[in-house]
VMD Tcl script that builds the backbone (N, CA, C; Angstrom):
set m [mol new atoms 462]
animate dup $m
set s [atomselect $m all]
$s set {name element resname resid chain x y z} {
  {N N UNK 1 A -106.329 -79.979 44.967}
  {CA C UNK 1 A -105.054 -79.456 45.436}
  {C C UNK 1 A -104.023 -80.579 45.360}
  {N N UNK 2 A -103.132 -80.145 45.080}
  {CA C UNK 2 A -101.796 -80.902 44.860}
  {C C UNK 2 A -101.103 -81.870 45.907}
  {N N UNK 3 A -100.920 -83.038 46.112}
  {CA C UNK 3 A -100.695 -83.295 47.841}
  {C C UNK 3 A -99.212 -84.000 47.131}
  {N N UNK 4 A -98.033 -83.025 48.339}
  {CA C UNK 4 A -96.496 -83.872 48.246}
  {C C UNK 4 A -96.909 -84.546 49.586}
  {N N UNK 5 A -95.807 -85.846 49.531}
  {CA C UNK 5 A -95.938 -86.451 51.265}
  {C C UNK 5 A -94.555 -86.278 50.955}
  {N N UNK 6 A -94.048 -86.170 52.520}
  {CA C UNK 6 A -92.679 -85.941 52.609}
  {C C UNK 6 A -92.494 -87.267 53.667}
  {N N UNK 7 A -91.624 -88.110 53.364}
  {CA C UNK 7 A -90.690 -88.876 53.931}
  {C C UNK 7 A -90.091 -88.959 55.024}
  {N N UNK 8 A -89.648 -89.650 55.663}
  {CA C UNK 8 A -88.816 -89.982 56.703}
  {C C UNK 8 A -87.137 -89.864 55.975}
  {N N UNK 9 A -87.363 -89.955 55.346}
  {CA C UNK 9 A -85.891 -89.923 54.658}
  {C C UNK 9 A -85.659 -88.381 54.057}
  {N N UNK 10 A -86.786 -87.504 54.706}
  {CA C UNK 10 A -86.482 -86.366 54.056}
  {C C UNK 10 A -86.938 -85.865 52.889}
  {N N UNK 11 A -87.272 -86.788 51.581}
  {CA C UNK 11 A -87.490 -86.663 50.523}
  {C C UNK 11 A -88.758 -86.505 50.411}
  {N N UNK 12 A -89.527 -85.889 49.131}
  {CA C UNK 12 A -90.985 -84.779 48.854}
  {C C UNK 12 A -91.183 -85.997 47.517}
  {N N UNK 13 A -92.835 -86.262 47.694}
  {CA C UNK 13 A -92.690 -86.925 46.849}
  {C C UNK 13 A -94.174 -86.377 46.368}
  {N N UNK 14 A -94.023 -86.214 45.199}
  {CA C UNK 14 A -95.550 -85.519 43.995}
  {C C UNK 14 A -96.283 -86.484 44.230}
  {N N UNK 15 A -97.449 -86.534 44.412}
  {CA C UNK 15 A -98.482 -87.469 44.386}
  {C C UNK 15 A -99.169 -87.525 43.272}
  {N N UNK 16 A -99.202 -86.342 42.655}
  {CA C UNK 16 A -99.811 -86.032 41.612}
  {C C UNK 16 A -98.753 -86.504 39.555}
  {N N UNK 17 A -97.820 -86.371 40.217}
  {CA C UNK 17 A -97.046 -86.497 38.627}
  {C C UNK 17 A -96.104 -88.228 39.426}
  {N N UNK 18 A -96.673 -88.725 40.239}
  {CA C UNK 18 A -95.700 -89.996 40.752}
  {C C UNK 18 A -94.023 -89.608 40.750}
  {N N UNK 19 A -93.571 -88.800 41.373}
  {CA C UNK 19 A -92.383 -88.368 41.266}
  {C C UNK 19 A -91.555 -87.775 42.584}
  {N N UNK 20 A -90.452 -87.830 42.838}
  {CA C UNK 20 A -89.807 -87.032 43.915}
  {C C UNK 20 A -89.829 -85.805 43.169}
  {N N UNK 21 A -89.974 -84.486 44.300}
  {CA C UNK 21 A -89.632 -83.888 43.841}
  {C C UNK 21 A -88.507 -82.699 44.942}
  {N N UNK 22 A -88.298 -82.005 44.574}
  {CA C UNK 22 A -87.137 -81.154 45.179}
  {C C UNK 22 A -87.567 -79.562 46.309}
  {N N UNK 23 A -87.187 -79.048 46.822}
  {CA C UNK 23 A -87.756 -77.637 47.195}
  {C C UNK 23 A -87.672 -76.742 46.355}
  {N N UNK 24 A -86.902 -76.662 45.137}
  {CA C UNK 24 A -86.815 -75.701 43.823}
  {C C UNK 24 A -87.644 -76.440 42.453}
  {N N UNK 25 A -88.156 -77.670 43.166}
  {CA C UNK 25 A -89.509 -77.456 42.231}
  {C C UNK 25 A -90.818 -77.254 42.874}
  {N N UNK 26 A -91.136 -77.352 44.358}
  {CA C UNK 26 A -92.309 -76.488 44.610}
  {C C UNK 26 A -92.264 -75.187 44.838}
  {N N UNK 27 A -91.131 -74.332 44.682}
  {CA C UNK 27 A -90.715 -72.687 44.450}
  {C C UNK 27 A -91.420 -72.965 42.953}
  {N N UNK 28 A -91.087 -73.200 41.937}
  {CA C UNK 28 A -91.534 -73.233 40.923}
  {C C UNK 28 A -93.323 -73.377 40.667}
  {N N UNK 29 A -93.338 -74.307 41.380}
  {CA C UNK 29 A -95.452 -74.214 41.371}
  {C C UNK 29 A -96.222 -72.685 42.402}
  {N N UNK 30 A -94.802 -72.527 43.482}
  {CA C UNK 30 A -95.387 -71.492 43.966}
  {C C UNK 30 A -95.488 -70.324 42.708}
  {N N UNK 31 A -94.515 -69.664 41.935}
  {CA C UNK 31 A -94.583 -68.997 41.304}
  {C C UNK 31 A -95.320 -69.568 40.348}
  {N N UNK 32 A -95.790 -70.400 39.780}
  {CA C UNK 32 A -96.874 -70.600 39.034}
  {C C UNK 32 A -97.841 -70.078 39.576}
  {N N UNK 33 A -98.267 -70.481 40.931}
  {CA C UNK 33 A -99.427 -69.677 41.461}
  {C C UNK 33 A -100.380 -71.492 41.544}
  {N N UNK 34 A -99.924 -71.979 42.002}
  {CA C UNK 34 A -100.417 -73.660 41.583}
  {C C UNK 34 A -100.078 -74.302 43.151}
  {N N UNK 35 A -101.673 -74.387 43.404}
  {CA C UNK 35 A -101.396 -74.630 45.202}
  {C C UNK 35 A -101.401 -76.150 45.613}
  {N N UNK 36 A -100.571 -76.395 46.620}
  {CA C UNK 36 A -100.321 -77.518 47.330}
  {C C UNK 36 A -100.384 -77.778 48.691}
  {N N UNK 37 A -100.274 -79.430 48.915}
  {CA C UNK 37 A -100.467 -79.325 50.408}
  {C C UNK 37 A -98.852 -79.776 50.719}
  {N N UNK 38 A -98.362 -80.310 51.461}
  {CA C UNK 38 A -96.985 -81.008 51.964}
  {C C UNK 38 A -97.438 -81.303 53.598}
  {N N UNK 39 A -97.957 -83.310 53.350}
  {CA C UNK 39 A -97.972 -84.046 54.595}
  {C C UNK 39 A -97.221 -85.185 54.855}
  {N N UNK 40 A -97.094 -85.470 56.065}
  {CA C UNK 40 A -96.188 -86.630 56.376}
  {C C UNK 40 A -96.538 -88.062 56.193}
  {N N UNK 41 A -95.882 -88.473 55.265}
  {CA C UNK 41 A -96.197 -89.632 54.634}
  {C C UNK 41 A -96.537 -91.017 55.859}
  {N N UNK 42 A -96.364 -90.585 56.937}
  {CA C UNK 42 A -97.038 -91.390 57.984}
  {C C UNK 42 A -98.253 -91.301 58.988}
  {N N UNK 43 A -98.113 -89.850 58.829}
  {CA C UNK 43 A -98.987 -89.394 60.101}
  {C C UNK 43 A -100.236 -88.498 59.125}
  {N N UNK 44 A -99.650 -88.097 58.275}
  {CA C UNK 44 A -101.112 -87.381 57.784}
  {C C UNK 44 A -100.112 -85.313 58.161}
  {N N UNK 45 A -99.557 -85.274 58.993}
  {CA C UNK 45 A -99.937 -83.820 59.470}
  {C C UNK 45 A -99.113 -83.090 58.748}
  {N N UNK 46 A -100.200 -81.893 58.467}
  {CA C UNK 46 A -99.680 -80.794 57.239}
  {C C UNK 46 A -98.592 -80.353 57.836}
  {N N UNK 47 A -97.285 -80.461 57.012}
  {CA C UNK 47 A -96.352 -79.771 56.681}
  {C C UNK 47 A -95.959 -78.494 55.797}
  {N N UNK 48 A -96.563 -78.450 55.309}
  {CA C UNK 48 A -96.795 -77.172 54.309}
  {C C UNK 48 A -95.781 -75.296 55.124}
  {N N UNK 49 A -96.181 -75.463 56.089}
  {CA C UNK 49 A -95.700 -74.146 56.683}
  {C C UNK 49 A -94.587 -74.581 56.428}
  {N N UNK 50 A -93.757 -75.656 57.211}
  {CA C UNK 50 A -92.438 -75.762 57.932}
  {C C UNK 50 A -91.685 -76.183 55.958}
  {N N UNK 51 A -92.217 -76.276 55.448}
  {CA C UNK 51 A -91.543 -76.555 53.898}
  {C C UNK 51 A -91.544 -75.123 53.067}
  {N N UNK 52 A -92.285 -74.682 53.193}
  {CA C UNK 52 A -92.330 -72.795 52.551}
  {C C UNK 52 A -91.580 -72.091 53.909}
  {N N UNK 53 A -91.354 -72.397 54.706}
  {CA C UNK 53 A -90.372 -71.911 55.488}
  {C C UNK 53 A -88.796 -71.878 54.968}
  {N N UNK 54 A -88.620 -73.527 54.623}
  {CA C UNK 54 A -87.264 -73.550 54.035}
  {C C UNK 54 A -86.819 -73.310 53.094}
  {N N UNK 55 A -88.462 -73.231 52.251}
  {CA C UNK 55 A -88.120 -72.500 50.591}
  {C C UNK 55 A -87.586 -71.120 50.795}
  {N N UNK 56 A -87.999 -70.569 51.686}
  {CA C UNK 56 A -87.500 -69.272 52.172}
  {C C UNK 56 A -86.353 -68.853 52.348}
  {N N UNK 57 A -85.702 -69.801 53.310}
  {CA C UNK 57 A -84.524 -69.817 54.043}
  {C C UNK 57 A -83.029 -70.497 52.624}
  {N N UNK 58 A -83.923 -71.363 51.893}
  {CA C UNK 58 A -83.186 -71.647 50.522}
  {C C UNK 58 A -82.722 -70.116 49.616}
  {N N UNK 59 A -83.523 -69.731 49.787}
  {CA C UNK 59 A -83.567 -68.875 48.699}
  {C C UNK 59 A -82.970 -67.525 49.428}
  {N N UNK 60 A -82.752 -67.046 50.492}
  {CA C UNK 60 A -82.081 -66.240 51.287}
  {C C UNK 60 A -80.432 -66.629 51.339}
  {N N UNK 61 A -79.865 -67.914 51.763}
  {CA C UNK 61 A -79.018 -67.949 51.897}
  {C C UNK 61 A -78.150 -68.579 50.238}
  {N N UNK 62 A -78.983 -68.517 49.021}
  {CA C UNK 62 A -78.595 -68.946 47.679}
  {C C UNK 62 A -78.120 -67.623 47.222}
  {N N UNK 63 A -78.466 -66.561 47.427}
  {CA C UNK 63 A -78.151 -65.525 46.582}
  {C C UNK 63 A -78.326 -64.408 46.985}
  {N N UNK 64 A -77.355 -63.568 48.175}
  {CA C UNK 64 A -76.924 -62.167 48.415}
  {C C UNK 64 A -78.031 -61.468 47.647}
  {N N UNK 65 A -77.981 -61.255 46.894}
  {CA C UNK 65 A -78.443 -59.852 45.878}
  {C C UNK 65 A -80.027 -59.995 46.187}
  {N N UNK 66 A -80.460 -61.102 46.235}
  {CA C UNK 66 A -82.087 -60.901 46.693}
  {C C UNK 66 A -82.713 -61.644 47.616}
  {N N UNK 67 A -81.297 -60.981 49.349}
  {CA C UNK 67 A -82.053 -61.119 50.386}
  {C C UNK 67 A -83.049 -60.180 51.147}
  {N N UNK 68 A -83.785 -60.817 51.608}
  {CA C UNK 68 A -85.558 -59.812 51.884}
  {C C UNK 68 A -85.215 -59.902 53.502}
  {N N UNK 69 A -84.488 -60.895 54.270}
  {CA C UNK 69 A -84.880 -60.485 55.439}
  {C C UNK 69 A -83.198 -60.357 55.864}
  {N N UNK 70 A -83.388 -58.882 56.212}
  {CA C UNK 70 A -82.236 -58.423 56.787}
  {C C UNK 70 A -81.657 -58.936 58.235}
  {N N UNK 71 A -80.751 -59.237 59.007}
  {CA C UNK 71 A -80.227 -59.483 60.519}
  {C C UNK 71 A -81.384 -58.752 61.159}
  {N N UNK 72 A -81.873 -57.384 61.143}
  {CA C UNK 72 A -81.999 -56.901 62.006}
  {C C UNK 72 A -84.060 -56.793 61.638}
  {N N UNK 73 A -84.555 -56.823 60.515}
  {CA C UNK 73 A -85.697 -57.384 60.675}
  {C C UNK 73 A -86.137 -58.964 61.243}
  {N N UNK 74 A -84.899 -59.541 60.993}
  {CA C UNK 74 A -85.468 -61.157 61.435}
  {C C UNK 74 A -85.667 -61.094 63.068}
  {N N UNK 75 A -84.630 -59.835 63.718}
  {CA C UNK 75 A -84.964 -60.107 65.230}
  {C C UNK 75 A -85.601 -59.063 65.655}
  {N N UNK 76 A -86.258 -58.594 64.937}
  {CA C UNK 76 A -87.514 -57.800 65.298}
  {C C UNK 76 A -88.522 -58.780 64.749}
  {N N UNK 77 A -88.567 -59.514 64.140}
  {CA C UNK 77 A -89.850 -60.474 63.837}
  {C C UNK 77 A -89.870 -61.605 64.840}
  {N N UNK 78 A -88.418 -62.126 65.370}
  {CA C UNK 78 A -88.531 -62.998 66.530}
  {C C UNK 78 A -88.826 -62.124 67.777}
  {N N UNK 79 A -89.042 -60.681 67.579}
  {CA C UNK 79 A -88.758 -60.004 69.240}
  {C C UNK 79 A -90.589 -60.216 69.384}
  {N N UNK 80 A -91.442 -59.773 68.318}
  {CA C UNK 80 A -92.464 -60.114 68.058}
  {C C UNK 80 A -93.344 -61.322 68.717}
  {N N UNK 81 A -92.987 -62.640 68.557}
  {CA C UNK 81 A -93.435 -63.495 68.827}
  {C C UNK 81 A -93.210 -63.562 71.039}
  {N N UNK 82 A -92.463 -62.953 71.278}
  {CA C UNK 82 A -92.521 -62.825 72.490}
  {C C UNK 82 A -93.299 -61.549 73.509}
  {N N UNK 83 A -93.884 -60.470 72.875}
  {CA C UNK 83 A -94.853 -59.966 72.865}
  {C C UNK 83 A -95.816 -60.440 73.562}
  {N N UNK 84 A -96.601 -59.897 74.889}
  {CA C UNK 84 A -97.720 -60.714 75.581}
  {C C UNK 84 A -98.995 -60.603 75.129}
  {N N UNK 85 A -99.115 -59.606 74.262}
  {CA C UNK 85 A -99.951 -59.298 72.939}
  {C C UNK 85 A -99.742 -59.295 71.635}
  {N N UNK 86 A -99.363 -59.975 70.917}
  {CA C UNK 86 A -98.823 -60.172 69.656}
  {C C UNK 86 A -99.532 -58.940 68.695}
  {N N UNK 87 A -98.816 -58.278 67.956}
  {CA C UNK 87 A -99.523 -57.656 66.595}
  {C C UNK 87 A -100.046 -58.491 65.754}
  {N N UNK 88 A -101.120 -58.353 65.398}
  {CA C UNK 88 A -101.983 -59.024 64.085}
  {C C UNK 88 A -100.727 -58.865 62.984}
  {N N UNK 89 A -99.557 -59.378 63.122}
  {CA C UNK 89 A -98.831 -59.268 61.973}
  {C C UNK 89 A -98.680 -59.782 60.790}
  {N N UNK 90 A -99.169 -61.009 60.572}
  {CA C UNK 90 A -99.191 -62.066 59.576}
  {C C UNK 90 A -100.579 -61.206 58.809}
  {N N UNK 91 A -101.210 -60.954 59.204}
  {CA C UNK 91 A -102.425 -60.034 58.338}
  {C C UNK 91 A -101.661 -59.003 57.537}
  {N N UNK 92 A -100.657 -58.109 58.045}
  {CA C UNK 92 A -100.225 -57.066 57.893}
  {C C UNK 92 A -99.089 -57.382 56.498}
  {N N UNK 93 A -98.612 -58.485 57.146}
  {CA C UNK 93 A -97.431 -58.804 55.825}
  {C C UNK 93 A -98.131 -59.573 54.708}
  {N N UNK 94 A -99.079 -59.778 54.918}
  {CA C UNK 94 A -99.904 -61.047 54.228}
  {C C UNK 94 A -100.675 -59.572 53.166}
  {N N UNK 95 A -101.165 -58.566 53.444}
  {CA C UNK 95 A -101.948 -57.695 52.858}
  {C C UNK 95 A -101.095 -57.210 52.145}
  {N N UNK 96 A -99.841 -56.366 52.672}
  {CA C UNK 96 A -98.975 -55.849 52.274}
  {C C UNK 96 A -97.848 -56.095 51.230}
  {N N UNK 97 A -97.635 -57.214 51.374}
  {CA C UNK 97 A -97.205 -58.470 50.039}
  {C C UNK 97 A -97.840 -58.164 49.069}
  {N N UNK 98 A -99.429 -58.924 49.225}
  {CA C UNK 98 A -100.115 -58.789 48.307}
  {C C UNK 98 A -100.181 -57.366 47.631}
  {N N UNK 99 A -100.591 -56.656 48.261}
  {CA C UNK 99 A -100.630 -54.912 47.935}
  {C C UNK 99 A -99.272 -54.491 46.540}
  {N N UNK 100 A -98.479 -54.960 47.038}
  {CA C UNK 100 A -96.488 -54.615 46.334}
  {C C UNK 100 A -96.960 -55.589 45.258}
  {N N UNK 101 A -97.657 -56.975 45.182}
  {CA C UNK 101 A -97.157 -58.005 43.829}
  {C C UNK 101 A -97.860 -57.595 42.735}
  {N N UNK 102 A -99.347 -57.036 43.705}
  {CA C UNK 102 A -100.126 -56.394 42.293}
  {C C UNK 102 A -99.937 -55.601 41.579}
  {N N UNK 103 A -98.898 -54.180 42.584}
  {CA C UNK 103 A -98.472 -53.184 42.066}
  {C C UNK 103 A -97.133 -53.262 40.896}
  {N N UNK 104 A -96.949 -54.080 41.674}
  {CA C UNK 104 A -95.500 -54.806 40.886}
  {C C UNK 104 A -95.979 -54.837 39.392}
  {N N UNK 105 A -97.049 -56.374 39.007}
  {CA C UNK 105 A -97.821 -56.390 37.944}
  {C C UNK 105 A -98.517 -55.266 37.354}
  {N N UNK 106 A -99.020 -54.396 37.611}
  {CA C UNK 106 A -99.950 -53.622 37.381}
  {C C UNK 106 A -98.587 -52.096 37.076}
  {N N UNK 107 A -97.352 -52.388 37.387}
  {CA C UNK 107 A -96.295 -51.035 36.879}
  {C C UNK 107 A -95.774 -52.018 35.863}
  {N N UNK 108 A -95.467 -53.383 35.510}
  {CA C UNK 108 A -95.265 -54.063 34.343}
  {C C UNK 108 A -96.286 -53.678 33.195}
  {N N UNK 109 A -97.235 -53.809 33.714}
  {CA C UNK 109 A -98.679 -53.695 32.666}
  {C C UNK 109 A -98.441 -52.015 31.913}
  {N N UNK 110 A -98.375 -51.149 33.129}
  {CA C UNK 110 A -98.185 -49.611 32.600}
  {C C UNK 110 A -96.951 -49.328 31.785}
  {N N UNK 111 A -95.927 -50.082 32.115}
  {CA C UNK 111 A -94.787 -50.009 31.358}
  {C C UNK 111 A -94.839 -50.269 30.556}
  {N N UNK 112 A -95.230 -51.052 29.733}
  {CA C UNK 112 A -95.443 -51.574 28.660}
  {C C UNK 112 A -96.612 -50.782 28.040}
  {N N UNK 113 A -97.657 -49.926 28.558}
  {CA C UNK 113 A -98.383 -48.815 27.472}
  {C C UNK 113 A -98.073 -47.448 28.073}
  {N N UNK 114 A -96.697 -47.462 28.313}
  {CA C UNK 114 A -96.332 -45.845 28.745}
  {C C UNK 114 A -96.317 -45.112 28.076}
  {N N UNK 115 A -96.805 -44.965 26.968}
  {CA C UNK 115 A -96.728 -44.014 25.741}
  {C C UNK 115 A -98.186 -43.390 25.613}
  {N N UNK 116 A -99.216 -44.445 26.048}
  {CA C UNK 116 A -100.309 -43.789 25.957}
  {C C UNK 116 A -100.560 -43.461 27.446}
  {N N UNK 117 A -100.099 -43.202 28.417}
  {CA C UNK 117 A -100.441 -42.529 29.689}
  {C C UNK 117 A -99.094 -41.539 30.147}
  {N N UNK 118 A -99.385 -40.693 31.147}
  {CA C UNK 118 A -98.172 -40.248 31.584}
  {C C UNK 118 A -97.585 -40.618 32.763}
  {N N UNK 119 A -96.769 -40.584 33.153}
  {CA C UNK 119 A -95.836 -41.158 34.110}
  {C C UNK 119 A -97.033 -40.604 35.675}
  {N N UNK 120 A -96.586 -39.435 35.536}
  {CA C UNK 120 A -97.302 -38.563 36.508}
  {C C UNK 120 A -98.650 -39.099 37.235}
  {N N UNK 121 A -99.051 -39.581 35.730}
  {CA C UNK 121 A -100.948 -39.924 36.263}
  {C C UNK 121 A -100.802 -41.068 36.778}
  {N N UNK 122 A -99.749 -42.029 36.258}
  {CA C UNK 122 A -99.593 -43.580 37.134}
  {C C UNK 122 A -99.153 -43.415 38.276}
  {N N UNK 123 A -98.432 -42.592 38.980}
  {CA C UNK 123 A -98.230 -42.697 39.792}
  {C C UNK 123 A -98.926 -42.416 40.911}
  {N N UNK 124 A -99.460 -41.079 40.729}
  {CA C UNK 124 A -100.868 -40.929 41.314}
  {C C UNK 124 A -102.013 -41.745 41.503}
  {N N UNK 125 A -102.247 -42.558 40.451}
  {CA C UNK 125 A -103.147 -43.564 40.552}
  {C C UNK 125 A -102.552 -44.534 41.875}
  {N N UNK 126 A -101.223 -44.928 41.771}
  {CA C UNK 126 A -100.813 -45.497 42.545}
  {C C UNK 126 A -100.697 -45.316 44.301}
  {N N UNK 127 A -100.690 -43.606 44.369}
  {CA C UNK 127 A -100.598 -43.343 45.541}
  {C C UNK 127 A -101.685 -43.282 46.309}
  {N N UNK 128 A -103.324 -42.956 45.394}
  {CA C UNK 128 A -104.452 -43.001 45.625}
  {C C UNK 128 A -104.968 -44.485 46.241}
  {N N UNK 129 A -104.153 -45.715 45.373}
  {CA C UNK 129 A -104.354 -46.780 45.588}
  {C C UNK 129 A -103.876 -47.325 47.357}
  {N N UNK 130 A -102.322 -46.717 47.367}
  {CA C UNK 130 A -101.786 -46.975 49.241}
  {C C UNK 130 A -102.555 -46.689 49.895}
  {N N UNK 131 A -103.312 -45.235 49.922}
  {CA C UNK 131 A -103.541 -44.352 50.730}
  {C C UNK 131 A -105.258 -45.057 51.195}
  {N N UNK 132 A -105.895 -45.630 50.389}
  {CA C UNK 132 A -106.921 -46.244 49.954}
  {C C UNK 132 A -107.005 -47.746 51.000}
  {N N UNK 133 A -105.782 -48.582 50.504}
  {CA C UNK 133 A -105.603 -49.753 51.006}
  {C C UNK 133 A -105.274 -49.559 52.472}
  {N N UNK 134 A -104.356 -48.540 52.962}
  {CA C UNK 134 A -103.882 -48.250 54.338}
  {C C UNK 134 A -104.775 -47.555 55.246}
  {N N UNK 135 A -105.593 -46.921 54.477}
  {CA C UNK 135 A -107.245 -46.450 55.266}
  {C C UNK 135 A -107.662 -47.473 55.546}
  {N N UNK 136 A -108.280 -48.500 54.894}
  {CA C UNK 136 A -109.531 -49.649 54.806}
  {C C UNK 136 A -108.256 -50.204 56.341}
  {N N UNK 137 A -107.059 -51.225 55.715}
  {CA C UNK 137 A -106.618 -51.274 56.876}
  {C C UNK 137 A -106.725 -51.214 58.202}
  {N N UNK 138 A -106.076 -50.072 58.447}
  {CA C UNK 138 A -105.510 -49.393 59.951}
  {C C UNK 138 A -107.017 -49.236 60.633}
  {N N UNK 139 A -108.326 -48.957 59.203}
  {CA C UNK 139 A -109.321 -48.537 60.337}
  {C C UNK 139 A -110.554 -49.549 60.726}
  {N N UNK 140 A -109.810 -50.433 60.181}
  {CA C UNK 140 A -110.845 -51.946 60.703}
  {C C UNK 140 A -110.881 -52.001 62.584}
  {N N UNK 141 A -111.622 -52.355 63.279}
  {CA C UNK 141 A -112.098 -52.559 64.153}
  {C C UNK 141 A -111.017 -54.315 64.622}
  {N N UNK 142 A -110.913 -54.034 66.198}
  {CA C UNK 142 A -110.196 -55.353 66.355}
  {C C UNK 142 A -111.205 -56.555 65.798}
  {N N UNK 143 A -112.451 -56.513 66.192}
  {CA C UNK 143 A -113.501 -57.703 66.022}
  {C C UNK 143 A -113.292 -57.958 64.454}
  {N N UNK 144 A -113.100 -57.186 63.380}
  {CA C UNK 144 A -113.164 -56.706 62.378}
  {C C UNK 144 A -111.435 -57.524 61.468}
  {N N UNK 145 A -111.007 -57.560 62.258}
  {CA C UNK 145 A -109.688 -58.035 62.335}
  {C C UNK 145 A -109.331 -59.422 62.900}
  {N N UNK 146 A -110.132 -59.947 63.438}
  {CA C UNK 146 A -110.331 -61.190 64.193}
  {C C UNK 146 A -111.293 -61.861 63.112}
  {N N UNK 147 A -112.145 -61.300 62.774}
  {CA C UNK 147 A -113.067 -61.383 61.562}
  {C C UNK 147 A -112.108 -62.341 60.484}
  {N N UNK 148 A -111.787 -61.139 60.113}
  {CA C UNK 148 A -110.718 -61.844 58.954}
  {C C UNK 148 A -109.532 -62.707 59.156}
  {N N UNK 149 A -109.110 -62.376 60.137}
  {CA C UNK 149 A -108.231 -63.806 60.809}
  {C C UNK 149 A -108.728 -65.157 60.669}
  {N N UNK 150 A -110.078 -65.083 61.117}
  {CA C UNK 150 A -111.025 -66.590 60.979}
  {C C UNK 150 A -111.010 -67.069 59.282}
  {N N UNK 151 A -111.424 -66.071 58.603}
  {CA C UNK 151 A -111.840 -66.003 57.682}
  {C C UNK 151 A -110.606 -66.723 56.448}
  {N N UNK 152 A -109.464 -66.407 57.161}
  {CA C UNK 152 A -108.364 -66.787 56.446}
  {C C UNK 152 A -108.162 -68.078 57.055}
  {N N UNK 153 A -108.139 -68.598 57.941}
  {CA C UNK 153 A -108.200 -70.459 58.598}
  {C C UNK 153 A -108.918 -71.297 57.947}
  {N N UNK 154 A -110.412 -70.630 57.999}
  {CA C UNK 154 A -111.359 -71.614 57.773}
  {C C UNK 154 A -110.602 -72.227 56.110}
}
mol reanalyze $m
mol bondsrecalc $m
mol representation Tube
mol addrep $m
């Protein structure tokens, strides 16, 4: 795995290519799909969240046209964290992401041989697929769900 240390001065530095590098070039390895760590070049402690946080927050306030978190989802996601029982939510967006990128890929893939299928049957395939993923889901067991919580730490 890829290790940036980030600075006291702020600055991300590649460990791997000897280089500074920027937050719009680890957006770039993210969309590669090319995983990394981001720690503090003194202490050791993973930074990684609090840096894909700001890649976030970069990329929200760079360009109107493809903002994802609306005013009024962000304070339903902060109303969340104050909850005396939290929703397993990070599972939920974490599945659900995933669920949309494949589909995403996988309506690129069909688009491109739409001539030999019909519209109709992809889509169906597709709805078979929600209905499929949102069963397995919703009907996991809390232990079952805690399960996979671990499962994603370790």
């Amino acid at each position: 795995m890829r290790v940036i240390r980030k600075y006291a001065n702020r600055r991300l530095y590649d460990t791997q290519q000897s280089r500074y590098v920027t937050l719009e070039d680890l957006r770039h390895l993210i969309i590669e799909e090319e995983s990394f760590r981001v720690e503090d070049a003194k202490s050791g402690e993973d930074l990684t969240r609090t840096i894909l946080l700001s890649i976030i927050i970069e990329q929200e306030q760079s360009d109107n046209d493809a903002e994802v978190f609306s005013n009024d989802l962000l304070a339903q996601l902060i109303r969340v964290y104050d909850m005396s029982s939290p929703l397993p939510l990070a599972r939920y967006l974490e599945q659900g992401t995933q669920l949309m990128l494949e589909q995403q890929k996988r309506l690129q893939t069909q688009w491109q041989q739409a001539m030999r299928h019909t519209p109709m049957e992809f889509m169906r395939e597709l709805a078979e697929e929600n209905m499929r993923f949102w069963q397995k889901t919703l009907n996991q067991t809390p232990q079952e769900r805690k399960g996979d919580d671990e499962d994603k730490t370790s």
